[in-house]
N, C-alpha and C positions, 0 to 999 in steps of 0.2 A: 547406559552412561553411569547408573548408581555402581554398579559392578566394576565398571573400568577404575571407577573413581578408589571402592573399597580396594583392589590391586594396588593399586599405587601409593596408597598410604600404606600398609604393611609391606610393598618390597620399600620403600623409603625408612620406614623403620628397623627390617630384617636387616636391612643392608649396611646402616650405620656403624662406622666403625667403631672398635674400641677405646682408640684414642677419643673420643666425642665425649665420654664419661670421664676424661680426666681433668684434674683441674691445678695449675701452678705446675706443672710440670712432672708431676708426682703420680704414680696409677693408684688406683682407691682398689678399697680393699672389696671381698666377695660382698660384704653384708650392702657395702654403698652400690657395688653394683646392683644388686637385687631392688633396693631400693628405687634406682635410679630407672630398672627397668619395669616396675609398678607403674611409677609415673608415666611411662609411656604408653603402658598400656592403658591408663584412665584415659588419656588425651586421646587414643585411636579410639576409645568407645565413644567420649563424648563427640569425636569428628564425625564417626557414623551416625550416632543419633539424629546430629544435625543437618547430615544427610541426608536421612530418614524422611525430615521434618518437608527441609527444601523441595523431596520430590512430589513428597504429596502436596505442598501450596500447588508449584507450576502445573499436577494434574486437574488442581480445582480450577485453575487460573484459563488454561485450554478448553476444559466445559465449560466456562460460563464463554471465553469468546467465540465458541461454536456455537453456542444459542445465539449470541448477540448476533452474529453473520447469519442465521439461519434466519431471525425477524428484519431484518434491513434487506437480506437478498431481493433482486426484484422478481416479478411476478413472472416473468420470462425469462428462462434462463436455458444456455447450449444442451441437450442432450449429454449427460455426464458419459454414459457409457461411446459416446464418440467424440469427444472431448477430453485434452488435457485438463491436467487441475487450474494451471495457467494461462490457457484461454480462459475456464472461467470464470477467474479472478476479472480477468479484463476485460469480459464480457460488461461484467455486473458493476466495476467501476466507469465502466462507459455510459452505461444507461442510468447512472446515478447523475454524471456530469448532463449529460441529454438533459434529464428533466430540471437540473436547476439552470441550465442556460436558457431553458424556455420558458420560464418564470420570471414576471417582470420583476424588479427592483422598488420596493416601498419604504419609501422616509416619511418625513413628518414633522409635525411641532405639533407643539402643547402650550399655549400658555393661560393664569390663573390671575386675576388681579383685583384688587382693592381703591377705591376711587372715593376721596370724601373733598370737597370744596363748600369753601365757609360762605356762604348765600342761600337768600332764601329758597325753599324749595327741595334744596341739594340733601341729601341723607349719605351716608358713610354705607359705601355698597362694595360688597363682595362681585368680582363677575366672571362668570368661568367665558373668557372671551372666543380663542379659537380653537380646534381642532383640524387639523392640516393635514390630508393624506395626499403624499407625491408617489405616482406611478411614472414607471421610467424605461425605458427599453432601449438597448444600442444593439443595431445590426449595422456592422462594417460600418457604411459611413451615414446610415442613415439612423436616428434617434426618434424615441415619441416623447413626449413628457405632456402630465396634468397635474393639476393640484384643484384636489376637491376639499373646500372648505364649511365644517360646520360651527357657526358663530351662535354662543348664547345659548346652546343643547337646545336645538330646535326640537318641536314634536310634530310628530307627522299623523295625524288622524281622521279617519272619513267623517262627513258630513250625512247626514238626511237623504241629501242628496246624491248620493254615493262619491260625490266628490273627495278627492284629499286636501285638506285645510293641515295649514303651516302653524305652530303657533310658538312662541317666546322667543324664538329665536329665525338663524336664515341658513339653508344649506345652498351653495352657489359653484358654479366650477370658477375657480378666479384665472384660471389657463391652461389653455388644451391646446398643446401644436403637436406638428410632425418638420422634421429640418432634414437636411442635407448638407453634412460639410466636406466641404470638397478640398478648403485648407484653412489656415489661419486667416488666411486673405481671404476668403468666398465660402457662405457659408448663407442658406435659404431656407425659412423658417416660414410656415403656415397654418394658419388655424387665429385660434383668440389669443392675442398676446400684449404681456401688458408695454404699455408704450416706455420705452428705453431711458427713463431718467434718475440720476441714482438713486434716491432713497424708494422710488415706486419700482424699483427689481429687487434693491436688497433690504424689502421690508419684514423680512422672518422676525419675530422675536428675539427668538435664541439671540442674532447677529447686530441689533441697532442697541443700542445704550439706553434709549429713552423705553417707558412705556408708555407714551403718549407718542405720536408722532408730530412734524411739524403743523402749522394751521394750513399752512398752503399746500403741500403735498394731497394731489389729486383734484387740487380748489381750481387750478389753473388750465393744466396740460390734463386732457380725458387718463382714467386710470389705466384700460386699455382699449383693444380695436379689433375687429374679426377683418382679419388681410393677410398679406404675404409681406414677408421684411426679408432681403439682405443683408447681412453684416459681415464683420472680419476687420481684421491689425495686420497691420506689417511693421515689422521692427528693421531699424538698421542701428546697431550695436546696443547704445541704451533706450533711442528714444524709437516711439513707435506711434504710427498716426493708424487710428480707426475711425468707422463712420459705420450706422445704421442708415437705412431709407426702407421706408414703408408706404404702402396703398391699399387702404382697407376701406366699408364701410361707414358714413358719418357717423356724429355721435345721434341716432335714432334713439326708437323707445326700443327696439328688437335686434339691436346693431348684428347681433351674433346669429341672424335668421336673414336678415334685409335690410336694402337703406332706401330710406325717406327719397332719394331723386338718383338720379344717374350721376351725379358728381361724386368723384370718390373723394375721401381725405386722403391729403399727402404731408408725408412727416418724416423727417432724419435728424441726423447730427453727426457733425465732424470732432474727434477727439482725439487729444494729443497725450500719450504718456510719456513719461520720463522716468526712469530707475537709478539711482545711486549718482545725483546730482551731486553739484557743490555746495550748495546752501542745504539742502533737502536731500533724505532720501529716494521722496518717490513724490512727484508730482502727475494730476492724472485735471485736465482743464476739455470740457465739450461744452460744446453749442449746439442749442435746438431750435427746434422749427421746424413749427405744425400749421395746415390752413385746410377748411372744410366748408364747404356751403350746404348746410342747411336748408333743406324747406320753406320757403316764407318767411325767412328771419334774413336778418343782417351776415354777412360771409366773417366765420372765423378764422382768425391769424394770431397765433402764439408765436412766442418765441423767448427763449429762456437760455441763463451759464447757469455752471456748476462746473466746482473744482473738489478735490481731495487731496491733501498735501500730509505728508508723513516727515516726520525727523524724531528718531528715538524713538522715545515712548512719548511723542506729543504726537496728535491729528486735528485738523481742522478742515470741517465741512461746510461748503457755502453751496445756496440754490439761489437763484432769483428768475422768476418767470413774470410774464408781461403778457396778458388775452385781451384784445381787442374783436367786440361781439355784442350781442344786444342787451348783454350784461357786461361791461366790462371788469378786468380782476385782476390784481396784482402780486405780491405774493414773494419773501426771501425770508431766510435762515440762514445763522451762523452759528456752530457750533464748535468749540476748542472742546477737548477733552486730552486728560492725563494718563499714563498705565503708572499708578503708585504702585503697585507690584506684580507680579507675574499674573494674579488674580483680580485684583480691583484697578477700578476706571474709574475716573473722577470725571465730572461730567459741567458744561453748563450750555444753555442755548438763549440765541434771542432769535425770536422772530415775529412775522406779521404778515399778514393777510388782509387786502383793500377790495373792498368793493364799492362800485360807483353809486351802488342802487341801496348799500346797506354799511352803518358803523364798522368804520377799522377795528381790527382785534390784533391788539399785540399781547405777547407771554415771555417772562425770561421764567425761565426751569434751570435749578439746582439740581444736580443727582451724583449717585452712586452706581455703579454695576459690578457684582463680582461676579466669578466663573470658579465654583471651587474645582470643578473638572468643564472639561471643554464642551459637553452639549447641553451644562445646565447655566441657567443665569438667574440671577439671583438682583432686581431693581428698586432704587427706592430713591422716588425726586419729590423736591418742592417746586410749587410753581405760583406764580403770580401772573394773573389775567387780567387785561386792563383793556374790554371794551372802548372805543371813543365815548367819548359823551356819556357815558354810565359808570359805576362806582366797578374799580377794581375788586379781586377779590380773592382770595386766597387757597392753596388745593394742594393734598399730596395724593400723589400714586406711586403704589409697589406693584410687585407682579416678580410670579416664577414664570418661567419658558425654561421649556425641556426639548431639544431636537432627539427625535429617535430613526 
């Protein structure tokens, strides 16, 4: 190529006519030609130099990507001598794609937080809260997914005993299924799954505004259930109706191993969305209801709304649940929140939480949330608690969450 290239600049130069050295019409004299043709010859040296130059990088450039191909090839590879070069190009990018299609998929979260409330007792606390690992797997139409969660940097160390003892903190799987979707309509999920109400599915860090959650969330309706659930939506243009139903396990002391009697729990919900309304952009309104008989206790019956309504940059989220049980419990939030800009959320909640056997707790929380990029959040609220019958009292929480 360097030799084609040197050709073709001296016949381009040899060949240059005479008139090319003229200038205003006029032919120049012997000395300007002479001149005229120095300069060219400087230009044809310096164009070879840099020739020169060009061929040796691309030679360095070729060795180092022939080392790089030589450490990534994989361990098995075509017999070269009965092999094109091109089979085993595609040999080795096949067994590349192989091995990461067979490697599950791992997300996560991070979050870190700051807790101080003005009463006695309370101190101003650092807490490294969760660590989140999500494992994930899709084949065709069937899926696994778990999230193993470590709260509080537990330590895991033997005993005397040779036992292993837990200490500062909890490592727990908070959900482990395997599903089957068959469409938007039908779709069959098994294993430990948490029961289907919004803010107890979309409690990531990274995704809720608050770092505190509501009082009620998970006070009412069980967190989750070791069972089978069907779900699925069907749309017709904007609005689309879905429904959960499940049969698991009561809530025992071992749900996720055995239940306490032969009655199972049964639990669904019927939910209606709507997309690009008249009032609203996106309206999304379900109804639950849960009922479980227990062992030697009183039979429990839940049942609880929630809605999610969008316009702009405004959103408001309401829950209200109602358990009737040998504890009975109460339990709603409302929260507006604002997008003041692409990055920050304004925030405010009230809510409350009843119990028949113990003082109501109500809290409204002030906040902020930004996002300077999409998997970090960045929180800081005030909030005010006001036990029944006991002195209010005062508290803010920050907190980073990072999805990775």
């Amino acid at each position: 190529m360097k030799s084609i290239l040197r050709i073709l600049i001296a016949s381009a130069v040899i060949g240059t006519p005479a008139g090319a050295f003229a200038q205003g019409g006029t032919t120049s004299s012997s000395a300007d030609l002479q001149r005229q043709v120095a300069v060219q010859e400087q230009l044809i040296r310096e164009l070879l130099d840099r020739l020169d130059a060009q061929a040796a990088a691309t030679a360095q450039l070729l060795q180092r990507l022939a080392a790089l191909e030589a450490r990534q090839a994989p361990a098995l590879l075509p017999d070269a001598a009965d092999t094109e070069a091109g089979d085993v190009d595609e040999a080795r990018d096949t067994a590349v794609e192989d091995r990461l299609d067979a490697m599950p998929k791992i997300q996560g979260y991070y979050d870190f937080e700051f807790i101080k409330e003005a009463q006695p007792g309370s101190f101003g606390s650092f807490r490294q809260h969760h660590l989140s690992l999500h494992l994930s797997k899709e084949r065709e139409k069937f899926r696994v997914f778990s999230e193993i969660e470590f709260e509080y940097a537990p330590v895991v160390s033997g005993t005397d005993a040779g036992a292993p003892a837990v200490s500062r903190g909890t490592i727990l799987v908070e959900e482990a299924w395997a599903e089957y979707v068959r469409s938007t309509w039908f779709a069959v999920r098994a294993g430990m799954v948490l029961t289907p109400n919004y803010w107890n599915v979309n409690h990531y860090p990274n995704v809720v505004h608050s770092t505190r959650r509501p009082l009620m969330v998970r006070q009412v309706f069980p967190e989750s259930f070791a069972g089978v659930m069907a779900y699925g939506t069907k749309y017709w243009g904007s609005a689309g109706l879905g429904y959960d139903a499940y049969l698991g396990n009561g809530e025992s002391g071992s749900f996720a191993k055995l239940d306490d009697n032969e009655a199972k729990a049964v639990g669904g919900a019927i939910k209606l969305n709507v997309v690009a309304g008249r009032l609203v952009d996106t309206v999304a309104v379900a109804i639950h209801g849960y009922t479980d008989s227990p062992a030697g206790t009183r039979r429990v019956r839940t049942w609880g709304i929630e809605s999610q309504v969008h316009k702009g940059p405004f959103e408001l989220l309401f829950e209200y649940a109602r358990r009737s049980a040998k504890e009975d419990r109460s339990g709603f939030y409302v929260q507006p929140s604002y997008r003041l800009t692409e990055k920050v959320i304004a925030f405010y909640r009230h809510d409350r939480l009843r119990s028949f056997s113990a003082p109501d707790t109500r809290a409204n929380t002030w906040g902020i949330n930004t996002h300077p990029i999409a998997p970090v959040s960045f929180k800081f609220e005030f909030y005010r608690t006001t036990p029944l019958q006991q002195r209010a009292f005062n508290g803010i929480a920050s907190s980073l969450a990072v999805a990775f």
